[in-house]
C-alpha positions in Angstrom: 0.0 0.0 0.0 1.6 3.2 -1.4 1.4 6.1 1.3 -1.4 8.2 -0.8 -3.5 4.9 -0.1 -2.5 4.9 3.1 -4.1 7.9 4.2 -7.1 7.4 1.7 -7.6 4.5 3.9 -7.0 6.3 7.4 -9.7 9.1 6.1 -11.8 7.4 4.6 -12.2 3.5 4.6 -12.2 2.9 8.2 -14.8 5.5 9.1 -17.1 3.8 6.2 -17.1 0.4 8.0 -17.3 1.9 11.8 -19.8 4.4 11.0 -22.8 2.6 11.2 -22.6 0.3 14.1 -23.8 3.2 16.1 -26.1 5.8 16.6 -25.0 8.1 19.4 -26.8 10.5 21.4 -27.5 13.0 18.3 -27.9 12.2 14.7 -26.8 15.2 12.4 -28.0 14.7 8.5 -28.5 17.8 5.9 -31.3 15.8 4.4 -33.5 15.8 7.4 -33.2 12.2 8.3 -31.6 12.7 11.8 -32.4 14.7 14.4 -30.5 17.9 13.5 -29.8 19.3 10.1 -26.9 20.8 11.8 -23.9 20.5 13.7 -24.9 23.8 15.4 -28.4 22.8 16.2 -26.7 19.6 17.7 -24.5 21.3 19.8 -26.3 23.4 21.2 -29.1 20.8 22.3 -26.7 18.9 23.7 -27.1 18.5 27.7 -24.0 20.3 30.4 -22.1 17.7 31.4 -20.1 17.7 34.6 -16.2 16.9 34.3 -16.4 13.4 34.6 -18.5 10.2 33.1 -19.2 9.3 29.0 -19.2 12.1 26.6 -22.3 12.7 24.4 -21.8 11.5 20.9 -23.2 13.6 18.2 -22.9 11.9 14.6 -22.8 13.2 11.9 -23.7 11.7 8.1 -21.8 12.4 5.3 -22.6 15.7 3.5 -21.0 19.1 3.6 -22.3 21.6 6.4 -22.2 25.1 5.3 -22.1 26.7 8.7 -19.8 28.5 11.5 -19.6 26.3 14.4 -19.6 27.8 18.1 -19.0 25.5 21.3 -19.7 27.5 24.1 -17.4 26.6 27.0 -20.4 24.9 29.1 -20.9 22.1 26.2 -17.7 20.3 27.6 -17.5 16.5 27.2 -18.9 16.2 23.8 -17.1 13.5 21.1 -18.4 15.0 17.6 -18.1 11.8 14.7 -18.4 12.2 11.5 -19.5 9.6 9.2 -15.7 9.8 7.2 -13.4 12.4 6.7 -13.5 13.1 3.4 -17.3 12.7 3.0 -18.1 14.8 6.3 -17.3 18.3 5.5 -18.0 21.2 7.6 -16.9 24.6 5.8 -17.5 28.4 5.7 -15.6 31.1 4.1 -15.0 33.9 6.5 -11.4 35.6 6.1 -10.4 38.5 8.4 -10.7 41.6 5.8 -14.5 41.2 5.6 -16.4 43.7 7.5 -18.3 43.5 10.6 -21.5 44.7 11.8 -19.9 47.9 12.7 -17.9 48.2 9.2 -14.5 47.4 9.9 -12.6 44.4 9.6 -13.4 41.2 11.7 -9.9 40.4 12.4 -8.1 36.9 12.3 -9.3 35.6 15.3 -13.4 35.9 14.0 -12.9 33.9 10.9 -13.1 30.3 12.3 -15.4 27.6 10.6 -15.8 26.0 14.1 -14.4 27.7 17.6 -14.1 25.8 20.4 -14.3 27.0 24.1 -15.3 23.8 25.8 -12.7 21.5 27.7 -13.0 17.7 26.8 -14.1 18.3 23.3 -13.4 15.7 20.8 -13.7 15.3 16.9 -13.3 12.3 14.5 -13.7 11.7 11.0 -14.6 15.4 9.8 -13.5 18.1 7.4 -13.3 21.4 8.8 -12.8 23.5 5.6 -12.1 27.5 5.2 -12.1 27.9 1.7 -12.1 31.4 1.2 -8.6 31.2 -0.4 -5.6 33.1 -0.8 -6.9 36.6 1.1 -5.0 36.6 4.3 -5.8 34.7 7.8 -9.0 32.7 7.7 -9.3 30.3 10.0 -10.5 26.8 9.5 -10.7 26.1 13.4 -10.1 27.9 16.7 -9.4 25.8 19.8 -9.5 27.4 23.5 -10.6 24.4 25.3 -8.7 22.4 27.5 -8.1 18.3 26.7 -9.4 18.8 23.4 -8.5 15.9 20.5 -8.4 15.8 17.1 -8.7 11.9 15.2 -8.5 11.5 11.7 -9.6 14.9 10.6 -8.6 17.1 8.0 -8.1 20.8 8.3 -8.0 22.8 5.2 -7.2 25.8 4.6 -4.1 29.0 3.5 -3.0 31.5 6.1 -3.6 30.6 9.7 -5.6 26.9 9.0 -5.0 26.0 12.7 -5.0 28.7 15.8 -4.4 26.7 19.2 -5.2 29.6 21.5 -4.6 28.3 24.7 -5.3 24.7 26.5 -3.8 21.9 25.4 -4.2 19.7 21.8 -3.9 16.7 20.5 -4.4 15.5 16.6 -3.4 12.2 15.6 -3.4 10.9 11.9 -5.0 14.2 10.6 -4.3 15.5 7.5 -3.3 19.5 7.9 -3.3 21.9 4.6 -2.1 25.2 4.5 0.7 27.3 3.0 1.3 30.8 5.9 1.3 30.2 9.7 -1.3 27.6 9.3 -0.4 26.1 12.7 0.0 28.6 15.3 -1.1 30.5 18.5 -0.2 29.8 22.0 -1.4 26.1 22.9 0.6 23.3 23.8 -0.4 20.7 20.9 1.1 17.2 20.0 0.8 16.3 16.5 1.1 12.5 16.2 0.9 10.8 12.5 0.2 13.7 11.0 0.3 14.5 6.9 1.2 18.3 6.8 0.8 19.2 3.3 2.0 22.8 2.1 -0.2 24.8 -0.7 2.1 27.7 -1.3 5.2 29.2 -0.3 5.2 30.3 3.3 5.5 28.7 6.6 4.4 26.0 8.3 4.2 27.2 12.2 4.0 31.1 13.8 3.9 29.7 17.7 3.8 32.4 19.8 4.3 30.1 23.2 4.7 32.0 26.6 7.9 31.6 28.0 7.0 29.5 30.9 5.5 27.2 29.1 7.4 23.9 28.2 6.2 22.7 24.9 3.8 24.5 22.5 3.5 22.6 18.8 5.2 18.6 18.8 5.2 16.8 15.9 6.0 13.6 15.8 6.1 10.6 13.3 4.3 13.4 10.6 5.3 13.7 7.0 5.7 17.2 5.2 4.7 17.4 1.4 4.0 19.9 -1.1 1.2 20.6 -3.1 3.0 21.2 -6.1 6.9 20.5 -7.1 7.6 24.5 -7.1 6.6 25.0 -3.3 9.4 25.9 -0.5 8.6 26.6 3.1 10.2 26.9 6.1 9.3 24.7 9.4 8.3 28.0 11.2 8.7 31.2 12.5 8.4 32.5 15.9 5.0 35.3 16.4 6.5 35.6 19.9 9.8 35.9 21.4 9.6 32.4 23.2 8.3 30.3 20.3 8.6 26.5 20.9 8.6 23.9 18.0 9.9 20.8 18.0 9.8 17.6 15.0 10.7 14.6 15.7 11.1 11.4 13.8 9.4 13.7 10.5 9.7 12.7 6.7 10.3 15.8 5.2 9.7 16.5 1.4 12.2 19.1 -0.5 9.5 21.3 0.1 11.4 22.3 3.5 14.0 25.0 3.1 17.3 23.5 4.1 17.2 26.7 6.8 14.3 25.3 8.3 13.6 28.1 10.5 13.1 31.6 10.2 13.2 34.7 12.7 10.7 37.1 11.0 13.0 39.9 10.6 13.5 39.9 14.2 17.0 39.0 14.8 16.7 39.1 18.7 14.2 36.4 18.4 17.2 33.8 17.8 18.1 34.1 21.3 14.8 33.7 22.9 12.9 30.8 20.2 13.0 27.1 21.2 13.1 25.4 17.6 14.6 21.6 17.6 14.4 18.5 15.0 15.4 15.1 16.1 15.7 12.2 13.3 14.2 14.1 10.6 14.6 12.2 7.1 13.6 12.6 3.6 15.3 15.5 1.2 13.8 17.9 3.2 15.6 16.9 6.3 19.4 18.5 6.3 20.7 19.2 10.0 24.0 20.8 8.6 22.0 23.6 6.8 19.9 24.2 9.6 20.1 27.9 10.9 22.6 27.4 14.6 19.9 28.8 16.6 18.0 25.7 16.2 18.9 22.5 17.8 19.4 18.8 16.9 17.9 16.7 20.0 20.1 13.7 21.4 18.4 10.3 21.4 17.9 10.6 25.4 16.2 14.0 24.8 13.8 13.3 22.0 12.6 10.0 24.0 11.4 12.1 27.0 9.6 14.3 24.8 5.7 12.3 24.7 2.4 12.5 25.1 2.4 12.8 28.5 5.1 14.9 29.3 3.7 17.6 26.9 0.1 17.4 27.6 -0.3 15.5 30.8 0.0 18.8 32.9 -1.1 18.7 36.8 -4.1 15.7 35.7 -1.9 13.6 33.8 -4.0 13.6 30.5 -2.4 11.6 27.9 -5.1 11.1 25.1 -3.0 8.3 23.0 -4.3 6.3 25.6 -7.7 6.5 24.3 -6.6 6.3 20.9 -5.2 2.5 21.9 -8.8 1.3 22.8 
């Protein structure tokens, strides 16, 4: 099995056969047939749950949702399934130059398809789409949730696909498009089996972590392709001063700059940004062209970099478990 079928099978096929064992609490269908025509609608019928006990299930049947999705924080505990990724799409077009009720811009962080302010939120199996193009940052998804995970999703988009605002993130065999700062904000997020697949010239990650914070983006076991043979990009650049990236065990396409990093015209930045690679490979991957402000991990350094020591906090989350069941 060639890697294109790889992931066609990961997105695709294995959703197909799961999808209709079960019902869940909420069926979501566009032609009337569940009990929402919405993922909105769903959402927002969907009881307060308390902290612990089973999430509420809301499926959701193939079809593409036009619609902005808003999860206010007290909808924690929901697990959103979709009926397969590439079927299950969920898309809007909102880019941060349009104007607002009172006439001026929105802004970037008012663009996303579907925001997310609840803690213990989870999503499998869906498209979440901004398609509004090559016009600046437009947002497929905002997360500001706490213990929020991502399974077999794909996240399309051009500037600024992914914003992890705060909380911590996980996304495992997710399929991320994009071509400027399409992964960025503050969160700490752990991207595990990951395709990140570059559109145009740009830059894959703008992490703007505070400087007491350990980890913010961690990819590891991802692969890095380009859209098209002509485009270059570079691994990331930091929005703040304390920026933290780190790629481990990545295949890289010679769509990676052999810099790999860059420090947005701000110099001082080199000192501050916490940028490392550990067993890249592919043509992409060339440690002795790196820019010196970035590191190479040792072995003993890269294997105490996991789930749980970047998300498991003061509660010890460590979502991979789940993934295992």
């Amino acid at each position: 099995m060639n890697g294109s079928n790889i992931w066609q099978f990961l997105l695709v096929g294995s959703a197909l056969l799961l999808f209709p064992a079960a019902r869940g609490d909420a069926l979501v269908a566009a032609d009337g047939s569940g009990d929402f025509r919405s993922v909105q609608a769903a959402i927002d019928a969907a009881p307060q749950l308390g902290p612990a006990g089973p999430a509420w299930v809301i499926r959701v049947k193939a079809g593409t949702y036009r619609e902005v999705v808003y999860v206010q924080r007290e909808k924690r505990g929901i697990r959103v399934v979709g009926e397969s990724a590439a079927n299950t799409i969920i898309s809007y077009d909102l880019n941060a130059r349009l104007a607002g009720r009172d006439g001026r811009p929105i802004g970037t962080f008012r663009t996303p398809t579907m925001w997310i302010d609840a803690d213990d939120f989870s999503v499998e199996e869906l498209t979440l789409a901004n398609t509004a193009g090559a016009v600046g940052q437009a947002l497929a998804v905002r997360v500001d949730g706490d213990r929020v995970a991502f399974r077999r999703c794909r996240f399309l988009g051009w500037q600024d696909t992914i914003l992890g605002n705060r909380g911590r993130h996980y996304y495992e065999s997710c399929l991320i498009t994009g071509a400027v700062d399409f992964i960025f904000g503050a969160a700490t997020e752990f991207y595990h089996s990951c395709r990140i697949q570059c559109r145009g010239n740009g830059y894959i990650t703008a992490a703007s972590t505070p400087a007491g914070q350990a980890f913010g983006f961690v990819f590891d076991g991802c692969e890095i392709a380009g859209e098209s043979p002509a485009v270059r990009t570079y691994l990331g650049r930091p929005w703040r001063a304390d920026a933290s990236t780190v790629f481990l065990r990545t295949v890289m396409g010679d769509v990676v700059r052999p810099p790999g990093w860059d420090n947005w015209r701000r110099p001082e930045r080199e000192k501050t940004a916490r940028y490392a690679e550990f067993a890249s490979a592919g043509p992409g991957a060339n440690p002795s062209a790196r820019v010196p402000w970035a590191r190479q991990l040792t072995a003993a350094e890269a294997a105490a970099i996991t789930v749980r020591s970047v998300l498991g906090g003061t509660d010890g989350w460590d979502p991979s478990v789940a993934s295992a069941k």
